[in-house]
C-alpha positions as CSV (number, residue, x, y, z in Angstrom):
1,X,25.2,36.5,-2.9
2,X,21.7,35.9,-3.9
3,X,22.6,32.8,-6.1
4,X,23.9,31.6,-3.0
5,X,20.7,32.1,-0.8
6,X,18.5,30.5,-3.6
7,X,21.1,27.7,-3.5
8,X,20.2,27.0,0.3
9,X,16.8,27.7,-0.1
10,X,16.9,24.6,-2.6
11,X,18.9,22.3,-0.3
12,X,16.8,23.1,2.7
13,X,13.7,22.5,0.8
14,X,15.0,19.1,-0.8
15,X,16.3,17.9,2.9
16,X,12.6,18.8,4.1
17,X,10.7,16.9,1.2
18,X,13.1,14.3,2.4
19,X,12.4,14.0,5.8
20,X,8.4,14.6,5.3
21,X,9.0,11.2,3.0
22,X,10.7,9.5,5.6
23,X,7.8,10.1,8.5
24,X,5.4,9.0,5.7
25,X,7.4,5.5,4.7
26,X,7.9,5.1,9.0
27,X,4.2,5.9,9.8
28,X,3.3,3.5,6.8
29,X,5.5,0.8,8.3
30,X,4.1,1.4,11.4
31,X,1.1,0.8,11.1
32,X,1.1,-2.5,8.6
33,X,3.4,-4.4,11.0
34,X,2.0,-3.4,14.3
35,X,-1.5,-3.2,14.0
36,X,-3.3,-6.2,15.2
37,X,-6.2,-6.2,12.9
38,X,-4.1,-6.4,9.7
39,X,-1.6,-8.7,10.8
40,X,-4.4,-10.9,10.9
41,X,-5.7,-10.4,7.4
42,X,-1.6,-10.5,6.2
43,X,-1.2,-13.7,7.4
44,X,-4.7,-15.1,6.0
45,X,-3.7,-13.6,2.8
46,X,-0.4,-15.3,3.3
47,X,-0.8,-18.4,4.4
48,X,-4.1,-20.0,2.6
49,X,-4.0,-21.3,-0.9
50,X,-5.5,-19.3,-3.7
51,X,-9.0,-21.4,-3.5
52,X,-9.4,-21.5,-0.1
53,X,-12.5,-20.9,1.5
54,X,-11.3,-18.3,4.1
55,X,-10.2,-16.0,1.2
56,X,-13.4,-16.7,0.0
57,X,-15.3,-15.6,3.2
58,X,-13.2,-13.1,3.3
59,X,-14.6,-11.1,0.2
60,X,-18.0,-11.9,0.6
61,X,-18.8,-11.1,3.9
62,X,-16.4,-8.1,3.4
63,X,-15.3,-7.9,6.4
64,X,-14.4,-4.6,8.3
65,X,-10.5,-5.8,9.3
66,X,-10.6,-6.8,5.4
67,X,-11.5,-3.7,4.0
68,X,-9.4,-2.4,6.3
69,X,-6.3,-4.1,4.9
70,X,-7.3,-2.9,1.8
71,X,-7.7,0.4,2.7
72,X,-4.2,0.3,3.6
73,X,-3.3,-0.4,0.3
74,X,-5.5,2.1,-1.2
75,X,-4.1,5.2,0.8
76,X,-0.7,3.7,0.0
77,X,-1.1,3.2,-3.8
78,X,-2.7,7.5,-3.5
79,X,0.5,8.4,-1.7
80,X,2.3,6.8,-5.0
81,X,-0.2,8.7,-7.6
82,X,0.7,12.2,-5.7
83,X,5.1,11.4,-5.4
84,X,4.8,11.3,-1.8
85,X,5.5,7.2,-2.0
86,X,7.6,5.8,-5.0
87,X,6.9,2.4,-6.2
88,X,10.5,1.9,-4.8
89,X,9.5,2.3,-1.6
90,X,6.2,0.0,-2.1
91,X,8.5,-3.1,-3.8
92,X,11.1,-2.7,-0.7
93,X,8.2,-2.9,2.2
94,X,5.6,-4.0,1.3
95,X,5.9,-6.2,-2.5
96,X,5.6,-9.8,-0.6
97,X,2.3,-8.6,0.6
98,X,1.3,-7.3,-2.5
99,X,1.9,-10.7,-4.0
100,X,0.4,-12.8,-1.7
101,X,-2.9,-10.3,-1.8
102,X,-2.4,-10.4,-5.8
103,X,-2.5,-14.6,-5.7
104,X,-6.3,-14.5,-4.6
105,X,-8.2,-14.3,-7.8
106,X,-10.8,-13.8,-5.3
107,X,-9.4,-10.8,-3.6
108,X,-7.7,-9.3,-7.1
109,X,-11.2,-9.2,-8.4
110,X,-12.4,-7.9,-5.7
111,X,-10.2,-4.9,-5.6
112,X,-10.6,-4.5,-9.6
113,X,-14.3,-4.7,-9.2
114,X,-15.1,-0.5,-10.1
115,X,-17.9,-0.6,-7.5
116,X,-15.6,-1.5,-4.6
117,X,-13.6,2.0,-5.0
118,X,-10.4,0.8,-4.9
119,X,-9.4,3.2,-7.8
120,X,-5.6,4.2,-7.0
121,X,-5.2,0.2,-6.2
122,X,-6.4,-1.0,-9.1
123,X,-4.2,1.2,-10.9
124,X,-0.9,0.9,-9.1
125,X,-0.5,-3.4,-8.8
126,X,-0.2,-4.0,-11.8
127,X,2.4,-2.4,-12.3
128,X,4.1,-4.2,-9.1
129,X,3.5,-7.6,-10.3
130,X,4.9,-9.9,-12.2
C-alpha cells in the first residue's frame, strides 16, 4: 500500500514539473512574439546583412529595446543552466533567431564581451550553432 502512494506521489510530481515547464515555454513564447519592442530588434537582426550599419548602431549606442532582446536571451539561456528550459525547447522556438542574432559578428562579440554580463548566453549558443 505504501509503495503505491509513493508511486503517485512520483506521477503527481512528474505531471506538475511538467506543467510548470509548459507555463514557462508559453510565457517565454509569449512574450518574444508579441512584444512590440523585440519584434523590432528580431526583425533588424533578421533582415540586415552581417556588416550593416544598423547592427552596428545597434551595439554601440546599446540601445534599451537591444539589450532588451538580449536580455531575453539571457533569462532564457539561465532557465536552460537550472533544467527548467532544455536546449530542445530553445532549437524548436526560438533557433532561427539565435542564428540570425549569431550572424552579427557585431552583436556575437558583443554578447561574448565578459563586461556586457551576458554570462549564461555566452555559454549556451554555442552550443546551438552550427
Amino acid at each position: 500500500m505504501r509503495s503505491e502512494c509513493c508511486h503517485c506521489a512520483v506521477i503527481t510530481y512528474w505531471r506538475n514539473s511538467s506543467l510548470e515547464r509548459a507555463r514557462w515555454i508559453s510565457s517565454l513564447y509569449s512574450k518574444f512574439y508579441e512584444k512590440e519592442d523585440l519584434k523590432g530588434i528580431r526583425e533588424t537582426l533578421d533582415s540586415e546583412l552581417p556588416t550593416s550599419r544598423e547592427i552596428q548602431k545597434l551595439v554601440e549606442e546599446q540601445d534599451a529595446k537591444f539589450t532588451d532582446y538580449l536580455n531575453f536571451f539571457e533569462f532564457m539561456a539561465y532557465l536552460n543552466q537550472c533544467d527548467q528550459l532544455s536546449q530542445a525547447d530553445i532549437r524548436a522556438l526560438f533557433h532561427y533567431y539565435l542564428l540570425a542574432m549569431w550572424k552579427h559578428e557585431a552583436v556575437r562579440k558583443y554578447v561574448l564581451d565578459d563586461e556586457n554580463g551576458y554570462d549564461y548566453l555566452k555559454k549556451l549558443l554555442p552550443k546551438l550553432m552550427p
